[in-house]
C-alpha positions, 0 to 999 in steps of 0.5 A: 841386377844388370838393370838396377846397375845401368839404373844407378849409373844413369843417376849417378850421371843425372846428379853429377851433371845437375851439380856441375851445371848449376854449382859451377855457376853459383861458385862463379857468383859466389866469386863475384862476391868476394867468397863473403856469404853475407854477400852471397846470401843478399844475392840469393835474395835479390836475384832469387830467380837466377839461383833457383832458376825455372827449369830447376823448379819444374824438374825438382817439383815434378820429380818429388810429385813422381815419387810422391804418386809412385809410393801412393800408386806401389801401395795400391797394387801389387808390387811391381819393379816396372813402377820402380824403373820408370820412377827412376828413370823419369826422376833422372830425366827432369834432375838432369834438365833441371841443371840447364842453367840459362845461357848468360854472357858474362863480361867477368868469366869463373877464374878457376883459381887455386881456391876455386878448386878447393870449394869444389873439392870440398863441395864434392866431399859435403855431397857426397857425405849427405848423399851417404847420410841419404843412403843411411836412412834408407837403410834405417827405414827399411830395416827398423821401420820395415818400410817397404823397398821400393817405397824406401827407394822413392823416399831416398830420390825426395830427399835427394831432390831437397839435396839438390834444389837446396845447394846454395845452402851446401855452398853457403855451409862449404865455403864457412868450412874452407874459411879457416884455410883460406884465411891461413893462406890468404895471411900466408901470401899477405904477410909475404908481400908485406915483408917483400915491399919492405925489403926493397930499399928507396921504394915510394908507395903511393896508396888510392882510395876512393869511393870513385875515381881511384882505378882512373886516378891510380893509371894516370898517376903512374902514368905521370909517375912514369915521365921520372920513376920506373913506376909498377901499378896495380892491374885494372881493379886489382884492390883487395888485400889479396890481389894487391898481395899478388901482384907484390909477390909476381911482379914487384922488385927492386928495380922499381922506384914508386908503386902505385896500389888502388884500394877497395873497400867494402867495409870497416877496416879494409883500407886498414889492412890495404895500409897494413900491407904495402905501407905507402908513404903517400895517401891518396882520398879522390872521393867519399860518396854513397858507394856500397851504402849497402855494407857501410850503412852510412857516410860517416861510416864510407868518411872514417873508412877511407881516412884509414888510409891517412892514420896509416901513413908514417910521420914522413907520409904525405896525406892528398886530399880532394878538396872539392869533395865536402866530406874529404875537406872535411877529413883533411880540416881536421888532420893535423901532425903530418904534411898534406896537400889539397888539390881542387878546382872550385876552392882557391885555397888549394895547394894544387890546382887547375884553372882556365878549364875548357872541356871540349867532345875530344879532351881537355886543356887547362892551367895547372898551377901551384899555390904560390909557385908556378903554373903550365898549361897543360892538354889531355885526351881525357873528357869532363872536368872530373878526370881534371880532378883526377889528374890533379891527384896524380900531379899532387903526387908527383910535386911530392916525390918531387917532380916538375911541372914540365915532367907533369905536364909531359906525363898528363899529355900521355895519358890514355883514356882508361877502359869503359870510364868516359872512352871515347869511341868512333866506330866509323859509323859516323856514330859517336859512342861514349863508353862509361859502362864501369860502375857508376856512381851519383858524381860520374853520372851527373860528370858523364851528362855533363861530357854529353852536353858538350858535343854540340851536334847530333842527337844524345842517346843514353843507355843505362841501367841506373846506378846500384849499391847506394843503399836507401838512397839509391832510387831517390839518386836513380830518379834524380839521374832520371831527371838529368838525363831529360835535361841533357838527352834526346833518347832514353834507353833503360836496361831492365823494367824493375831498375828502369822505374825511378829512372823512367819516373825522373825523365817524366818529371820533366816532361820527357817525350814518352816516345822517346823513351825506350825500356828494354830487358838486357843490353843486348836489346838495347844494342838492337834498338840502336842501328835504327834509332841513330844517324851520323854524328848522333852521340851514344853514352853507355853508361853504367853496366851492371856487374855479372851477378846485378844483371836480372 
């Protein structure tokens, strides 16, 4: 008895350790998809190794092979519980090492927040359940069918391998039954910063969206904001409905005079609800691209999507529109019955522009004018002209709330260059390491080479991974970023050997130096190459680096 107890309680810590190890990892990548299990499920199929990892294999295979030859071998001879202990103890050793999951250094952490705990709670309860369900059959089997008890024994632990190799599927089933609560407390939450953002009197919203550009448009726009209004922004990449939510209900009160909400989207209709929620009276379009291609399926789709943000605006709004972008002048030709302004570079007709651009390694300076009115030179430590692009947004947003071009231009002298988005960084190495490492896109690749070419000495080395989520297009657009990068680059250094191919196939096209091209399994790797690869004022360009559940 004494045995069988110590027996059940080391199983019981085997499962209970295998389970927190690898649930608690699949919950974080779970996460870093938005909880939406269409999402997750594309990542189990992509990244198929990370979720079914090799210690996981090995340990479930073997265990099932152990108890498949512990009931051959029970039936052969005569009954014996030194069979049966060793079986379950062996089981137990390979179920615990087979939730060793790889030590991985994840830039974005497992947020345990309120809904977190409650996917784990229920997580537990379905687990718990289908181990009972387990333990039923073993009892139906023995009492009904007369299978022996050991033999039953053995068949429970195999159906507890299956259990357990099989709980991303578990995850899948116990985030559908949290659906509805987190659906009802979501709306909870949102329906109460909606009712908060309206009730402060005067309030000027302005709302971003974007395929890129809108996180580094939305903290220069408040930053210029900031010379007149006491001006509250969303945090980092706070734009989903409810971090926008979050943020409304923490910290938004009356003592602000603009808000400044960046806004996401991943599919139809959620700049809809963005607009639905904080209400915003200015609408802001930076870019349509092919960005998450994947969920959009196509331009028009991204092109009617991002327009949300306009057909949401009151017959006071005021629509912004990057004009330089074809299919955002394609939006704003066609919108008629609400006031809107254009801002651009290459097109004369614009309402708000800049001119005289010179763009050098270390900033920007350039004219900004207005159609018909005046103009003022303006200075920035910000690199390439599409952060002049960006500017214009933000300066288009404080003509209309009414600010001057001297505020404006006081604002874009101030402005910081934002984390990981074309940061210039001296190390004191005599090394120059430009960090675009946010998530790139087809525009900031081509502007990132572009701000590369312009440091005139030194050797140019890039690091990437390529670009992701551009749907079908997304190796001919990876392999034309290759052939940029031979134009532009003297050294090559391509994180991962799968994505490194139509990259590695535009570098050659050009007839790149295939000496000079490196191809490496993780940036860490990378990173090791560096210190003897460089010399003083070579230039480093980190660009692009793949989120956590991207990452092979």
């Amino acid at each position: 008895m004494i045995i069988a107890l110590v027996l059940a309680l080391t199983t019981l810590a085997a499962c209970i350790y295998n389970l927190y190890s690898r649930n608690r990892y699949l919950i974080h990548m779970l996460q870093l998809e938005g909880y939406r299990n269409n999402n997750f499920s594309k990542w189990l199929k992509e990244f198929k190794h990370r979720a079914y990892n090799r210690n996981l294999l090995i340990g479930i295979g073997i265990s099932i092979i152990v108890m498949i030859l512990s009931i051959l071998i029970f039936n052969r001879f005569e009954q014996n519980n030194i069979i049966i202990y060793l079986s379950i103890i062996i089981w137990d050793i390979l179920i615990a090492l087979s939730g060793i999951t790889k030590k991985e250094n994840f830039k974005v952490k497992l947020k345990i927040t309120d809904r977190v705990k409650r996917l784990i709670r229920t997580d537990i309860i379905v687990n718990t359940v289908s181990g009972l369900l387990i333990i039923l059959f073993m009892a139906i089997l023995y009492n009904f069918f007369n299978i022996l008890l050991a033999n039953t024994i053995f068949i429970g632990f195999i159906l507890a391998s299956i259990l357990i190799y099989y709980q991303t599927k578990i995850l899948l089933l116990t985030n559908s039954i949290n659906k509805p609560i987190e659906e009802k407390i979501n709306r909870k939450y949102f329906v109460e910063a909606q009712n908060k953002i309206r009730s402060i009197d005067g309030l000027n919203i302005v709302g971003i969206t974007g395929s890129y550009g809108k996180t580094s448009t939305k903290f220069l726009t408040a930053t210029i904001l900031e010379e007149k209004f006491k001006t509250l922004k969303t945090p980092e990449s706070y734009n989903t409905p409810m971090g926008v939510s979050l943020v409304i209900n923490r910290d938004l009160d009356p003592s602000y005079e603009v808000f400044v909400a960046e806004m996401g989207a991943r599919n139809i209709g959620d700049i809809e609800e963005m607009v639905d929620l904080v209400g915003n009276k200015i609408g802001i379009i930076t870019s349509v691209g092919p960005a998450h291609l994947e969920t959009f399926k196509n331009i028009e789709n991204i092109k009617n999507t991002k327009y949300e943000i306009v057909k949401g605006l009151p017959e006071d709004g005021i629509a912004v529109f990057n004009y330089d972008n074809k299919y955002v002048k394609e939006l704003s030709d066609r919108t008629e019955g609400i006031q809107k302004i254009n801002y651009g570079i290459k097109e004369d007709s614009v309402d708000i522009y800049a001119k005289d651009i010179v763009v050098g390694p270390e900033g920007s300076e350039f004219i900004l004018g207005v159609r018909g009115g005046e103009e003022i030179k303006c200075s920035t430590r910000l690199l390439g002209e599409h952060n002049i692009l960006n500017i214009l947004a933000g300066a288009s947003a404080g003509i209309a709330l009414g600010m001057g071009l001297q505020e404006i231009a006081k604002g874009i002298s101030k402005i910081e260059a934002v984390p990981h988005r074309l940061q210039l960084i001296n190390p004191g190495t005599g090394v120059i390491i430009i960090d675009d490492a946010f998530n790139s896109n087809p525009d900031g690749a081509r502007a990132a080479l572009n701000v590369l070419s312009k440091f005139k000495e030194g050797r140019k080395i890039i690091i990437t991974p390529g670009m992701i989520e551009l749907g079908e297009s997304e190796f001919e657009e990876n392999k034309e970023f290759g052939r940029n990068i031979a134009k532009v680059c003297d050294y090559a250094i391509l994180v991962g050997e799968d994505r490194a191919i139509p990259i590695k196939e535009g570098i050659d096209e050009m007839g790149f130096d295939s000496n000079s091209i490196f191809i490496v399994k993780s940036l860490d790797e990378a990173t090791k190459i560096l210190p003897n690869l460089t010399r003083p004022k070579d230039i480093v360009l980190f660009e692009n680096d793949l989120p956590d559940n991207y990452n092979k």
